[in-house]
PAVEXGU-477486 format. One line per 4 residues: number of its first residue (from 1); their letters; for each residue x, y, z of N, C-alpha, C. Coordinates in nm, 4 decimals, padded with zeros to 6 digits. Layout:
residues N
NUM = a = X:Y:Z:X:Y:Z:X:Y:Z; ...
END
This chain:
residues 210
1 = xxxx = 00.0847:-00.1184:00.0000:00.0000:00.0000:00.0000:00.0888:00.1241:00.0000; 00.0651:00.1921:-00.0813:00.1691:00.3311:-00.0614:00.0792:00.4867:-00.0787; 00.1742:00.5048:00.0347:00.0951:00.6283:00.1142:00.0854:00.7363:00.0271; 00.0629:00.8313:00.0311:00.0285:00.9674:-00.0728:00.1630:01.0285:-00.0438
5 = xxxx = 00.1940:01.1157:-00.1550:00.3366:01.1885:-00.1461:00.3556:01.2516:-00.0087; 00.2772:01.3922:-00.0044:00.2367:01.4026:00.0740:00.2583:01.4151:00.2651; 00.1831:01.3119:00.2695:00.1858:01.2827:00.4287:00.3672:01.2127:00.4581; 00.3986:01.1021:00.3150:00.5320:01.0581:00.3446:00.6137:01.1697:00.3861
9 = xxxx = 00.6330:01.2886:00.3416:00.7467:01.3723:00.3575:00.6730:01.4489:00.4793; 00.5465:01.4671:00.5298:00.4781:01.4782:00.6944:00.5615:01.4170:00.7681; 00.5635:01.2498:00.7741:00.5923:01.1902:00.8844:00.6980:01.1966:00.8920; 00.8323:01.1900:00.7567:00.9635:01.1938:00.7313:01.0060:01.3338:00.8594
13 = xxxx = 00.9429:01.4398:00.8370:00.9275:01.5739:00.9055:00.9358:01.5485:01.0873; 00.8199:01.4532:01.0974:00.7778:01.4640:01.2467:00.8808:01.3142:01.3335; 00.9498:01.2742:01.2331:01.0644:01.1839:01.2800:01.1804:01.2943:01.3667; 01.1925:01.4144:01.3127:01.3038:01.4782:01.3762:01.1735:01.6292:01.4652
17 = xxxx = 01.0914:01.5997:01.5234:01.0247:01.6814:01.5497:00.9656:01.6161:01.6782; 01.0886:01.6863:01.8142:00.9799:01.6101:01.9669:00.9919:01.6911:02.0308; 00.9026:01.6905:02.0931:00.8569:01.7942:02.1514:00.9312:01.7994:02.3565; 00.9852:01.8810:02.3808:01.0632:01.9168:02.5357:00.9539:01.9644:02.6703
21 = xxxx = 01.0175:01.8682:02.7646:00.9099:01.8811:02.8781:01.0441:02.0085:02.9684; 00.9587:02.0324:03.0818:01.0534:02.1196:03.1727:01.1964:02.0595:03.1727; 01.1387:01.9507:03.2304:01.2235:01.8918:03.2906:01.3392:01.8229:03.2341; 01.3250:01.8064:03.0623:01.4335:01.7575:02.9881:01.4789:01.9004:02.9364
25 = xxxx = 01.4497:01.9988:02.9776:01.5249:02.1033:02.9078:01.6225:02.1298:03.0259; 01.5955:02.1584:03.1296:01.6768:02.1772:03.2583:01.8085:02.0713:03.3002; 01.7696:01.9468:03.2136:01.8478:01.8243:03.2369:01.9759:01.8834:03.1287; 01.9539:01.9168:03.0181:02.0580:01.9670:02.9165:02.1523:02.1107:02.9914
29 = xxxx = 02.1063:02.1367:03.1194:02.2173:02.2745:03.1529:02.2883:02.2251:03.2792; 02.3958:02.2919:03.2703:02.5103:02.2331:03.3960:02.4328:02.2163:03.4806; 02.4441:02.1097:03.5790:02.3843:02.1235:03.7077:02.3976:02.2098:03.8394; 02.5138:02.3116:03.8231:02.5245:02.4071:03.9040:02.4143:02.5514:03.8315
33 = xxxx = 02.3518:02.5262:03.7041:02.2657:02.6524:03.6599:02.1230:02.5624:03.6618; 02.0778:02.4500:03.6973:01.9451:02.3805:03.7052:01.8511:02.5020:03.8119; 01.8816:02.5897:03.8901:01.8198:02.6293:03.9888:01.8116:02.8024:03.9518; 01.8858:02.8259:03.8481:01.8684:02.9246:03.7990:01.7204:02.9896:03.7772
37 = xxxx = 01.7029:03.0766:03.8409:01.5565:03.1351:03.8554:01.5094:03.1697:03.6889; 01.6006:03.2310:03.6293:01.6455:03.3041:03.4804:01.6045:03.1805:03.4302; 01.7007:03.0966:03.4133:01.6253:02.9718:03.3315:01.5193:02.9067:03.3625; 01.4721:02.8979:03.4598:01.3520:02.7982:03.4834:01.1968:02.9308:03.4597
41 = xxxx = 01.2500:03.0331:03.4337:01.1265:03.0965:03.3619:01.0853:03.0873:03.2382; 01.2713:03.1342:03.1930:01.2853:03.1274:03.0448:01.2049:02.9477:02.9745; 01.2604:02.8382:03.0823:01.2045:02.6687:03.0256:01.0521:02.7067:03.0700; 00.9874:02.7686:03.1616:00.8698:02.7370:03.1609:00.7703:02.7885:03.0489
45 = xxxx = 00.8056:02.8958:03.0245:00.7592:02.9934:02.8878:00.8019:02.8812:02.7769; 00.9159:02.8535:02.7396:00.9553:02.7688:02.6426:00.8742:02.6299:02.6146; 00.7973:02.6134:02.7668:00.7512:02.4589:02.7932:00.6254:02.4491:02.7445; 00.5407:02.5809:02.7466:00.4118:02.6092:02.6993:00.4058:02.6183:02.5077
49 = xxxx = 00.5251:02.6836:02.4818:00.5188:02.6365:02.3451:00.5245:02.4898:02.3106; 00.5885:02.4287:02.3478:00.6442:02.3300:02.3053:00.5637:02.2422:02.3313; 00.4379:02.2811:02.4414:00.2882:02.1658:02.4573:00.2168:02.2301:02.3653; 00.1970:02.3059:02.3087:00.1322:02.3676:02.1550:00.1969:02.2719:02.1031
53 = xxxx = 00.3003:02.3188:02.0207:00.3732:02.2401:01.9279:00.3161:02.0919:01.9470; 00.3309:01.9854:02.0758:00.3119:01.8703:02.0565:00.1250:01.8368:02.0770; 00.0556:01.9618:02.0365:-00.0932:01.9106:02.0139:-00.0498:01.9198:01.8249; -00.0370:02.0099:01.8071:-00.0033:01.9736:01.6600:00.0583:01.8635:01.5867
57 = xxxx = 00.1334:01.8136:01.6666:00.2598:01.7409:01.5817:00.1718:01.6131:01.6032; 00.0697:01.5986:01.7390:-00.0088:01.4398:01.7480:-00.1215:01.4528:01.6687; -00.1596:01.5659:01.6534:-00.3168:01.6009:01.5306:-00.2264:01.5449:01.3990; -00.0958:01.5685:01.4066:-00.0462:01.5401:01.2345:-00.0123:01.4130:01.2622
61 = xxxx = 00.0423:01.3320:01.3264:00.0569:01.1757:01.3198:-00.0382:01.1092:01.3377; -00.1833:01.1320:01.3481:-00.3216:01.1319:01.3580:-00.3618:01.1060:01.1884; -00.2970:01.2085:01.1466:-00.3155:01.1817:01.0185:-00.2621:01.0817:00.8832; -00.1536:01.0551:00.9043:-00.0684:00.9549:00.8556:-00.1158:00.8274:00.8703
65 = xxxx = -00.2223:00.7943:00.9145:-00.2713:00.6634:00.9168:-00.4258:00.6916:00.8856; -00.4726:00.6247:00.8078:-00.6217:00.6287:00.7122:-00.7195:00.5904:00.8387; -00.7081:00.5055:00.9365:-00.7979:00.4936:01.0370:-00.8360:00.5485:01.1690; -00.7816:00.7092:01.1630:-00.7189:00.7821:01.2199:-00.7264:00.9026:01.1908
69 = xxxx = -00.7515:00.9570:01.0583:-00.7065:01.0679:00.9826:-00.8546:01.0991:01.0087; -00.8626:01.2611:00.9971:-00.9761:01.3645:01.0015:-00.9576:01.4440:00.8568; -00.8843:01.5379:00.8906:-00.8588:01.6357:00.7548:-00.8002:01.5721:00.6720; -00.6966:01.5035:00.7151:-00.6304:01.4494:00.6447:-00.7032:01.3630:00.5122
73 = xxxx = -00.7894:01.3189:00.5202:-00.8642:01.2587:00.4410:-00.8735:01.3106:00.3306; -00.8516:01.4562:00.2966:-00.9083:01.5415:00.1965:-00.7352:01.4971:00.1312; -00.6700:01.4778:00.1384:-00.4927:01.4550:00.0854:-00.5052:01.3249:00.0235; -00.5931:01.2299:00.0791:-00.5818:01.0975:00.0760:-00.6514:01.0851:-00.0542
77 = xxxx = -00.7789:01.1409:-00.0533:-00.8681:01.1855:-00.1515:-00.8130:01.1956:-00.2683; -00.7738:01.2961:-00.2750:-00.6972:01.3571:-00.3566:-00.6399:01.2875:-00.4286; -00.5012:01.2461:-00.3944:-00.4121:01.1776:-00.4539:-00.4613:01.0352:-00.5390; -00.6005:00.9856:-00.4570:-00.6140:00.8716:-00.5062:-00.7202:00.9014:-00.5903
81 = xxxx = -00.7667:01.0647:-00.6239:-00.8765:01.1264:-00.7161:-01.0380:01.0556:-00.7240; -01.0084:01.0743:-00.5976:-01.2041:01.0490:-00.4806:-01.2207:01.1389:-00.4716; -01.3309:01.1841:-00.4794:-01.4476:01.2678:-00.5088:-01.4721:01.3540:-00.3356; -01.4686:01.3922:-00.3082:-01.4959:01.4237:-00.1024:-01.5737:01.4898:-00.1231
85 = xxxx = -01.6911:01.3807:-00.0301:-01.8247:01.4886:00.0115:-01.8319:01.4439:00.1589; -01.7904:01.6003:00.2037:-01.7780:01.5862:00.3296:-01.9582:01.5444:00.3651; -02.0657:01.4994:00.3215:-02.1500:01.4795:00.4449:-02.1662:01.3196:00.4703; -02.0270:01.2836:00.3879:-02.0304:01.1165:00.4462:-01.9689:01.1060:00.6112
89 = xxxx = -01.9969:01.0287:00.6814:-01.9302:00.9870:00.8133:-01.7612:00.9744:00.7512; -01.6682:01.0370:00.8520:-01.5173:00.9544:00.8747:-01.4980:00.8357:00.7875; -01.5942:00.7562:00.8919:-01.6017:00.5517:00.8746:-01.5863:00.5301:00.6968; -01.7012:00.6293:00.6849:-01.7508:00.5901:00.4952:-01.6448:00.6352:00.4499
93 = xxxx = -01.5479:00.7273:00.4642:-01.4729:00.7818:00.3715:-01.3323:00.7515:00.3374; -01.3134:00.6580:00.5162:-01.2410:00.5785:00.4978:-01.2041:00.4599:00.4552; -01.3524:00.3591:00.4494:-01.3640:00.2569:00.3731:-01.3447:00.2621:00.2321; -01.4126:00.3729:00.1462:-01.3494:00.4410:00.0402:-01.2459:00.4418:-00.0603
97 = xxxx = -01.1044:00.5166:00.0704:-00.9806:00.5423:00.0479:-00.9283:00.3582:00.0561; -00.9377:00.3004:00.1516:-00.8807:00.1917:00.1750:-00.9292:00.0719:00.0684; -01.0578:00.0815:00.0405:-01.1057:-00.0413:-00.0758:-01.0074:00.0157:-00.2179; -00.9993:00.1726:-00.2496:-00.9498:00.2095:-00.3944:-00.7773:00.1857:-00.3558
101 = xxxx = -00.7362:00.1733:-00.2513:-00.5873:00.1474:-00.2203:-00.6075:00.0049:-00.2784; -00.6477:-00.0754:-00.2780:-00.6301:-00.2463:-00.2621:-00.7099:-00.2665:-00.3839; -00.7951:-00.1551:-00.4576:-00.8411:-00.1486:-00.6024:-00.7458:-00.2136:-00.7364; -00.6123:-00.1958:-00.6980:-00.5334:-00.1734:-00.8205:-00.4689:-00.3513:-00.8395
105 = xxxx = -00.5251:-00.3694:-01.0052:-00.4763:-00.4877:-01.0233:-00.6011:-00.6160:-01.1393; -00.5568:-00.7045:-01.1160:-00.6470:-00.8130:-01.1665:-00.7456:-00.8134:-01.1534; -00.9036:-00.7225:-01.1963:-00.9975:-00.7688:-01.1265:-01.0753:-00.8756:-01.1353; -01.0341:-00.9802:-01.0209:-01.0909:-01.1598:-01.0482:-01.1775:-01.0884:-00.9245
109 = xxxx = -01.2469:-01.2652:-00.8610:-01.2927:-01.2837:-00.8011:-01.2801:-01.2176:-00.6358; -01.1419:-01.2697:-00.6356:-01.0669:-01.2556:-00.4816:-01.0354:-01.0687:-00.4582; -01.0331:-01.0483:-00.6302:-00.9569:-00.8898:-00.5485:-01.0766:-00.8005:-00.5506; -01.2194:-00.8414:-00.6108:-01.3254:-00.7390:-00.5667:-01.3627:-00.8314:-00.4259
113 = xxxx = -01.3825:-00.9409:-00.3796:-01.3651:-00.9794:-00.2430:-01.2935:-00.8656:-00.1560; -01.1964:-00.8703:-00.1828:-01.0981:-00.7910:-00.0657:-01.1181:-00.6335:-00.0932; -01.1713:-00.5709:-00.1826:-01.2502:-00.4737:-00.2392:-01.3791:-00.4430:-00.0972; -01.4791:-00.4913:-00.1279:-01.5943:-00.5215:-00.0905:-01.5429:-00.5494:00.0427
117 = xxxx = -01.5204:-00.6373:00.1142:-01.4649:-00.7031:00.2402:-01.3786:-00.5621:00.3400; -01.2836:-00.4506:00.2398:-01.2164:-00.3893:00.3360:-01.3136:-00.2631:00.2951; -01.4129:-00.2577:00.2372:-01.5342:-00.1154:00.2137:-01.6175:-00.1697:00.3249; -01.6548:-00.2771:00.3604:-01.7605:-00.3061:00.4448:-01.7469:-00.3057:00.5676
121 = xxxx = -01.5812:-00.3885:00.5937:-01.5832:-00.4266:00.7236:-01.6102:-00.5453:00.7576; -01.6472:-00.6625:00.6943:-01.7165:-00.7467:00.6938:-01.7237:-00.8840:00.5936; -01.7525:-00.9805:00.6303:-01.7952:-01.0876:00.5574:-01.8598:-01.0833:00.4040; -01.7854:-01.1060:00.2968:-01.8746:-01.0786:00.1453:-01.8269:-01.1626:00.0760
125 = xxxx = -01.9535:-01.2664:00.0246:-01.9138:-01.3663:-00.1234:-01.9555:-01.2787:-00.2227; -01.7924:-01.3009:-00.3500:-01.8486:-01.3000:-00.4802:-01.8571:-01.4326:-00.5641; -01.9648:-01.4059:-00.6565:-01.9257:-01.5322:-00.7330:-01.9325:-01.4480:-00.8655; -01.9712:-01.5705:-00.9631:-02.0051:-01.5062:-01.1316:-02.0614:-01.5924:-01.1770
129 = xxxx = -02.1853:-01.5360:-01.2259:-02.3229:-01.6089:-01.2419:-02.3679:-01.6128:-01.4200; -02.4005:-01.6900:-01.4870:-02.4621:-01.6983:-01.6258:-02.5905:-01.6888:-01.6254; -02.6343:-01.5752:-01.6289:-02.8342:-01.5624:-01.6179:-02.9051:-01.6846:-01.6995; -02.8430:-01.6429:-01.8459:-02.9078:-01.6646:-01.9650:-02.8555:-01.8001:-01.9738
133 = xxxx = -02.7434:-01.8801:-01.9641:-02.6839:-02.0099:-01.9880:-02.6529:-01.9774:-02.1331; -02.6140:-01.8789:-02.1680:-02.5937:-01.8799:-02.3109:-02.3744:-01.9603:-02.3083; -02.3620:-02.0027:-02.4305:-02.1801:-02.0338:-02.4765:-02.1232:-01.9490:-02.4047; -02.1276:-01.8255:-02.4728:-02.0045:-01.7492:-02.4205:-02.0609:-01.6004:-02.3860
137 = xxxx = -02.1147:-01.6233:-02.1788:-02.2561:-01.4931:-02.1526:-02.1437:-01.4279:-02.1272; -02.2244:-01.3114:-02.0972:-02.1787:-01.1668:-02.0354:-02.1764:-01.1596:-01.8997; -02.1138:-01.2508:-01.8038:-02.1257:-01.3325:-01.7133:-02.1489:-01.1677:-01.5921; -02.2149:-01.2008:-01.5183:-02.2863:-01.0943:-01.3903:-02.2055:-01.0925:-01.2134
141 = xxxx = -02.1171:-01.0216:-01.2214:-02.0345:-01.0318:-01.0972:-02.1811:-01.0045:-00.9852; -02.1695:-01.1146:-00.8851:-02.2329:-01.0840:-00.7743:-02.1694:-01.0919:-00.6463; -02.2583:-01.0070:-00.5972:-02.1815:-00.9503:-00.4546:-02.2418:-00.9841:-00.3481; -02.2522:-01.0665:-00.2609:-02.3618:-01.0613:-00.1759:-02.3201:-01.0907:00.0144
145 = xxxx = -02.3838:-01.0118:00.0518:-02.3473:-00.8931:00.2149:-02.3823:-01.0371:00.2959; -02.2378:-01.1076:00.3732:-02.2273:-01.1951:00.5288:-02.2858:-01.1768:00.6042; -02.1640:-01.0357:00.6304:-02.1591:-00.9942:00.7751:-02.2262:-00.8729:00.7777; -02.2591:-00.8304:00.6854:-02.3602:-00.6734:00.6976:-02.4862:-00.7298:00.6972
149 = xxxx = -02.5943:-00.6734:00.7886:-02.7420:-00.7689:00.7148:-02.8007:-00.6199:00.6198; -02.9035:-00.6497:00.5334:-02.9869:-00.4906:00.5286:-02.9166:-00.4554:00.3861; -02.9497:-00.3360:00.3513:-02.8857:-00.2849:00.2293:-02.7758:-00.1677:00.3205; -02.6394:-00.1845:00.2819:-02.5426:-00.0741:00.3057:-02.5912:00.0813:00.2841
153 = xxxx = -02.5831:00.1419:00.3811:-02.5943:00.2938:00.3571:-02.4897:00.3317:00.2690; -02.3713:00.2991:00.2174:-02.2659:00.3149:00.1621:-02.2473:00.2784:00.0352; -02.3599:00.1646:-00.0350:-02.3694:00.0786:-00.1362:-02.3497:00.1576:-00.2537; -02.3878:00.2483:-00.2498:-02.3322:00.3306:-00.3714:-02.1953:00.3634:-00.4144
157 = xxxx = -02.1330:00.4105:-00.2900:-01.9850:00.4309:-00.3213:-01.9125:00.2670:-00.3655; -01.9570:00.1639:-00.2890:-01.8740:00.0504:-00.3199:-01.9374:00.0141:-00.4738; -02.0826:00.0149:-00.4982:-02.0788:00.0262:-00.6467:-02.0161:00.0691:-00.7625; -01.9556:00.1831:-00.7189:-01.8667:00.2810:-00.7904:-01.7114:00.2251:-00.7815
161 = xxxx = -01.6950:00.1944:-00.6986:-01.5355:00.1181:-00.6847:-01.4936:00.0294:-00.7858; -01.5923:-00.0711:-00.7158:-01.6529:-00.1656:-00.8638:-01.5993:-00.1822:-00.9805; -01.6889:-00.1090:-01.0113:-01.7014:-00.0252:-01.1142:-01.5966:-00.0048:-01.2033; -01.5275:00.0325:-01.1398:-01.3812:00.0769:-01.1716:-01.2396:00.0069:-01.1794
165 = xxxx = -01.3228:-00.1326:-01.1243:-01.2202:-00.1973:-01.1424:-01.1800:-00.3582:-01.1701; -01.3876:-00.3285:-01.2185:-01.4306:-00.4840:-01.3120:-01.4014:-00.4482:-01.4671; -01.4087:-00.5356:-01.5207:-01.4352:-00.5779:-01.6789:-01.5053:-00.4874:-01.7047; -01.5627:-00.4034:-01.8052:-01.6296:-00.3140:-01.8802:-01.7831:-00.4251:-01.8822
169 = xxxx = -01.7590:-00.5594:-01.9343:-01.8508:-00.6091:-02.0040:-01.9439:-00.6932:-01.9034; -01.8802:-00.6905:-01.7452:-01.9613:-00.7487:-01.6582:-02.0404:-00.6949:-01.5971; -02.1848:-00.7792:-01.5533:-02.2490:-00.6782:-01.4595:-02.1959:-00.6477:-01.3318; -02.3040:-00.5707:-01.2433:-02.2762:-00.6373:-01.1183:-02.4216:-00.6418:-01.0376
173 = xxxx = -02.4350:-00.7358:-00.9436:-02.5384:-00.7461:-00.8615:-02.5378:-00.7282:-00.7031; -02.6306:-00.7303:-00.6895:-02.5818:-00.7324:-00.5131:-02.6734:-00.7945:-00.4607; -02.6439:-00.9199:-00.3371:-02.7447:-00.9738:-00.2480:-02.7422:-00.9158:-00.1309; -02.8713:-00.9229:-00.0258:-02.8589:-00.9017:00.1107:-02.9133:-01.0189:00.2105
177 = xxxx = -02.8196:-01.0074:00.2963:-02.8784:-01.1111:00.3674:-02.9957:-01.0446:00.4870; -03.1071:-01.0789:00.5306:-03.1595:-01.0838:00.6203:-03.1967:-01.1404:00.7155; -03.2845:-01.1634:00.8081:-03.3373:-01.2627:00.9145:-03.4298:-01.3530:00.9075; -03.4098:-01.4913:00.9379:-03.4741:-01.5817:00.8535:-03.5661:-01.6632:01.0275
181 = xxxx = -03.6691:-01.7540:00.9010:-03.7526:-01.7711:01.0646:-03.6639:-01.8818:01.1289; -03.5865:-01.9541:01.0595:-03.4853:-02.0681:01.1154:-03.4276:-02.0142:01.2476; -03.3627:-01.8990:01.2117:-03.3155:-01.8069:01.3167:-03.3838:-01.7753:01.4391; -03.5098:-01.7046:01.3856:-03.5663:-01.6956:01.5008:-03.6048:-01.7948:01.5886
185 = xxxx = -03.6347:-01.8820:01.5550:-03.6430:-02.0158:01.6336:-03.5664:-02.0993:01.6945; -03.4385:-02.0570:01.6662:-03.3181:-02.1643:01.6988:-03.2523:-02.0122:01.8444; -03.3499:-01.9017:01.8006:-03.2801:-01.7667:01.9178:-03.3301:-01.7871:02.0115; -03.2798:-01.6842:02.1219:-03.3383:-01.7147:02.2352:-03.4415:-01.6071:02.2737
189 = xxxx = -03.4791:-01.5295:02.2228:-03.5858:-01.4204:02.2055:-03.7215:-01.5172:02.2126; -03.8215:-01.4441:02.2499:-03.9188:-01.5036:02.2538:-04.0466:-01.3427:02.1603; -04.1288:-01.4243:02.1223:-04.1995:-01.2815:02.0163:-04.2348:-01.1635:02.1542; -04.2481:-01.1991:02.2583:-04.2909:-01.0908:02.3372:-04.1834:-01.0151:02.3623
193 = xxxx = -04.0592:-01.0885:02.3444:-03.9617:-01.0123:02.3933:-03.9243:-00.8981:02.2547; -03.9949:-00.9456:02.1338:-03.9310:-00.8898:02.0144:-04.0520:-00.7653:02.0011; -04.1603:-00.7762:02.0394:-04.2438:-00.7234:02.0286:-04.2307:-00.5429:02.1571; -04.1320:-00.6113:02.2698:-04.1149:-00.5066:02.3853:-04.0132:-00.4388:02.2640
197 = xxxx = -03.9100:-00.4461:02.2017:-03.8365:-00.3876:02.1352:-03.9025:-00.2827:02.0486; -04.0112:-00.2568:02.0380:-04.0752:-00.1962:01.8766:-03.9622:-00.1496:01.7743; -03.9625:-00.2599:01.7349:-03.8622:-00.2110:01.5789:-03.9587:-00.1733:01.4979; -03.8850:-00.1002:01.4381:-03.9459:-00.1012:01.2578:-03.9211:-00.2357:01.1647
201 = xxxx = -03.9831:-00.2048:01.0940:-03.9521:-00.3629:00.9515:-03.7941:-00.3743:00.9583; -03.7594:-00.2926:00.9026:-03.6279:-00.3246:00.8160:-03.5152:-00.3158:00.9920; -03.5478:-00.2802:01.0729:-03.4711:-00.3259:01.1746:-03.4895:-00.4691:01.2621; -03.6112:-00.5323:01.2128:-03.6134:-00.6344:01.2382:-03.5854:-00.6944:01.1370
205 = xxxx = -03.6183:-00.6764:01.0282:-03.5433:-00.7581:00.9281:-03.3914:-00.8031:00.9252; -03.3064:-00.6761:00.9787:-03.1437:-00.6599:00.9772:-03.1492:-00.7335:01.1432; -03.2512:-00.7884:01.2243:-03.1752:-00.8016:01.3589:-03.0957:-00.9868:01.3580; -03.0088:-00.9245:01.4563:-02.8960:-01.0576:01.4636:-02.9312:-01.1111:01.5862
209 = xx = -03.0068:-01.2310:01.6015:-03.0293:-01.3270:01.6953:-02.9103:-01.3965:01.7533; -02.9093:-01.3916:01.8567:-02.7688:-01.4904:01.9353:-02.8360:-01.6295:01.9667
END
């Protein structure tokens, strides 16, 4: 995975960039001037910058890592020429950056898997399906959600990934998994207990029985 220009020459930066407590500045002067009134004003004034300085320097190594990064995101963006609309969540924008990092290459089976799998978070079969049974079809990449139940709030952007990095000539589909009555029966919920919950449909539809 390689990082954006960028942030590399950031962190290269914050390798020679640490930040001084009182007490290691006072350690660097003879020990007959440690008690120096003069200096221990001059280090305490000095000490207040230098806790500035190290809120900055941890907001910027904050950033150098995609699961982690705030602003930074807009660099990440960038470089990898994603689109940023800030009214997605962090989470979404980072799944994003990290599925189009692991985008580049063969697109078979396994690498929209690991596509899909690091956008989600989660459990995802693909296969490739022949609708028609025709010789030689236009075979239909499908995608279909493990460990997510429900339709992804996000499904669009991972559509688009996709997209970008299937065959021209394939489709794509998507399954969802939901809650089945097997489930409910084999759970330990009882309907009164599901009924004290008032879900809506589609939150009972998406619920995960233990």
């Amino acid at each position: 995975m390689v990082e954006p220009t960028t942030l590399v020459l950031v962190k290269q930066r914050l390798l020679y960039w640490e930040g001084s407590t009182l007490s290691e500045m006072m350690n660097h002067l003879p020990i007959f001037m440690r008690k120096s009134k003069v200096f221990l004003e001059l280090f305490n004034a000095e000490e207040q910058e230098f806790n500035q300085l190290n809120v900055v320097r941890e907001d910027l190594q904050s950033q150098l890592s995609v699961d982690t990064a705030t602003w930074g995101l807009d660099i990440y963006e960038k470089e990898l020429k994603i689109k940023t609309d800030k009214t997605k969540t962090f989470e979404e924008r980072r799944s994003v950056i990290k599925s189009k990092w692991r985008g580049f290459g063969k697109a078979d089976s396994k690498l929209i898997q690991l596509v899909a799998e690091s956008f989600m978070n989660g459990q995802v079969e693909v296969r490739y399906e022949n609708p028609n049974g025709e010789p030689n079809p236009p075979y239909s990449i499908i995608v279909k959600f493990i460990g997510t139940r429900g339709v992804p709030t996000n499904l669009e952007d991972l559509q688009n990934l996709i997209e970008e990095i299937k065959p021209a000539h394939k489709g794509i589909e998507f399954e969802f998994t939901y809650i089945t009555w097997n489930e409910l029966e084999r759970g330990t919920f009882t309907w009164n207990d599901i009924d004290s919950m008032d879900l809506t449909r589609n939150e009972f539809e998406t619920l995960k029985v233990e």
